[in-house]
FILUM-949178 format. One record per residue (C-alpha): x, y, z; residue in one letter. Coordinates in steps of 0.1 Angstrom, whole numbers, padded with zeros to 4 digits, always signed. Example, Ala and Ser with C-alpha at 12.3 -4.5 7.8 and 13.67 -1.06 7.14 Angstrom:
2
+0123-0045+0078A+0137-0011+0071S
//
This chain:
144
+0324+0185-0216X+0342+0201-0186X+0333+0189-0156X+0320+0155-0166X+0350+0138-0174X+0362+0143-0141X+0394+0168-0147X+0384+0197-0130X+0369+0182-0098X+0398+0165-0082X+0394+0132-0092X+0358+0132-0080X+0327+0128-0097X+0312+0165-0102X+0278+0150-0086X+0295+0144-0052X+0296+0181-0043X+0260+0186-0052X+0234+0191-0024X+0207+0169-0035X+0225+0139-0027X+0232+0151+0006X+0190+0154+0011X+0186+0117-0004X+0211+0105+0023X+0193+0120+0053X+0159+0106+0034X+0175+0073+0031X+0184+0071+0063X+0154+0089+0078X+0133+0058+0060X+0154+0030+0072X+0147+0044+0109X+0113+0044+0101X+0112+0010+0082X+0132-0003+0116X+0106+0008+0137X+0079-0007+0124X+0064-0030+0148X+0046-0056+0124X+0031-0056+0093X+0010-0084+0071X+0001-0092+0035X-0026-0100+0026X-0056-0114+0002X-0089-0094+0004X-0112-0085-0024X-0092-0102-0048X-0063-0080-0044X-0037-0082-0020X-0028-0052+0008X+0001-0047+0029X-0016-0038+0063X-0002-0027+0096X-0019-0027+0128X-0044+0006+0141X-0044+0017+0103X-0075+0017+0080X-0079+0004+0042X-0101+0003+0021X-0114-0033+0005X-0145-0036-0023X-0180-0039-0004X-0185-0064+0020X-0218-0075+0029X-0209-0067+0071X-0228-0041+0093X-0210-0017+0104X-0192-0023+0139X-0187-0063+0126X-0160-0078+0135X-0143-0104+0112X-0111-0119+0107X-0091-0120+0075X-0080-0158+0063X-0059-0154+0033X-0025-0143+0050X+0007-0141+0026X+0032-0129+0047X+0037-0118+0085X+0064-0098+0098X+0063-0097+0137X+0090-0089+0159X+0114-0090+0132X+0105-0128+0128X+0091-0132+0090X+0065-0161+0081X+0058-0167+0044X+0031-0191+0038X+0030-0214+0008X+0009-0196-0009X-0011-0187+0031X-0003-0191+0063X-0031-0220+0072X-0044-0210+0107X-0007-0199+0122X-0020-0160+0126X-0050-0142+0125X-0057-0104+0113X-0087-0090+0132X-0106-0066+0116X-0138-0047+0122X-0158-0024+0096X-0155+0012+0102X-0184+0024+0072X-0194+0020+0040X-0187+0044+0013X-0185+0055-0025X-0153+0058-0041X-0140+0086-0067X-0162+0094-0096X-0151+0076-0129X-0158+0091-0159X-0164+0079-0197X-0166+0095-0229X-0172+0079-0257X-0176+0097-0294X-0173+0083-0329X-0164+0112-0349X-0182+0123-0380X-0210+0107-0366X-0229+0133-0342X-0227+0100-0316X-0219+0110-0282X-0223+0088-0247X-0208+0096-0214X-0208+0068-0186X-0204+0072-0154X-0190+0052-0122X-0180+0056-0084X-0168+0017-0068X-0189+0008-0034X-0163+0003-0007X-0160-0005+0031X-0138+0010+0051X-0115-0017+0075X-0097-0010+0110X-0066-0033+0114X-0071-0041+0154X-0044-0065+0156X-0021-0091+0137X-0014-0119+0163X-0001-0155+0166X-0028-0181+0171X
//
C-alpha cells in the first residue's frame, strides 16, 4: 500500500501529518493541567462500592436511612490525595482523615425495565425497577 510503508512521506509515518493527533495533544495536555490542578481527591468505600470523591461535588450512594440536612462522616477511606501528598491505607486509613458529608435529598434512580417471554408459549411478564438513592455533598476531606 502506498503511503503505509513509509516511501512517500519522507521517512515519516503518514499519521504524523494528520490533524487528529494534533487535537489529542492539546486534549492531553489540556487534561494533565486539569489533573495538576486538582486540589484533593479521596477514595472511598460507601454502599458497598467504592467512589473517587473530590471536595464541593455531589454523588450519589444507595439509600441511607439519614434526614435530609444530616451530617455524617465517611469511615472507610482507601486512598487520599492532599496537597500532592498521597496516603494509601492498608486496606483504610484508620482514623488519619475524615470525609464530611451531609445528605442533600433522597431520590429514585432510572427506570429498569424487564421482559421476559418464553416463546411458543403465549407467556409474557414485564418487571419493573427504579434503585432508592441519596444524594451526598462532599464538604471537605481533611487531616484529623
Amino acid at each position: 500500500m502506498k503511503g503505509y510503508s513509509g516511501e512517500d512521506t519522507k521517512g515519516e509515518a503518514f499519521w504524523e501529518n494528520n490533524t487528529m493527533s494534533k487535537f489529542s495533544l492539546i486534549y492531553n495536555i489540556f487534561t494533565f493541567i486539569i489533573y495538576i490542578n486538582m486540589e484533593s481527591y479521596a477514595i472511598v468505600q460507601a454502599s458497598g462500592k467504592q467512589f473517587w470523591v473530590e471536595e464541593n461535588k455531589f454523588y450519589d450512594f444507595d439509600k441511607m436511612l439519614l434526614d435530609r440536612g444530616d451530617k455524617f462522616s465517611l469511615n472507610h477511606i482507601l486512598l487520599v490525595n492532599k496537597e500532592n501528598s498521597v496516603a494509601i491505607g492498608k486496606p483504610f486509613l484508620d482514623s488519619e482523615y475524615s470525609v464530611e458529608a451531609v445528605v442533600l435529598r433522597h431520590l429514585s434512580g432510572p427506570k429498569i425495565r424487564v421482559y421476559k417471554m418464553r416463546p411458543k408459549k403465549k407467556t409474557r411478564k414485564t418487571f419493573g425497577n427504579r434503585r432508592k438513592l441519596t444524594r451526598v455533598l462532599i464538604n471537605s476531606i481533611s487531616k484529623k
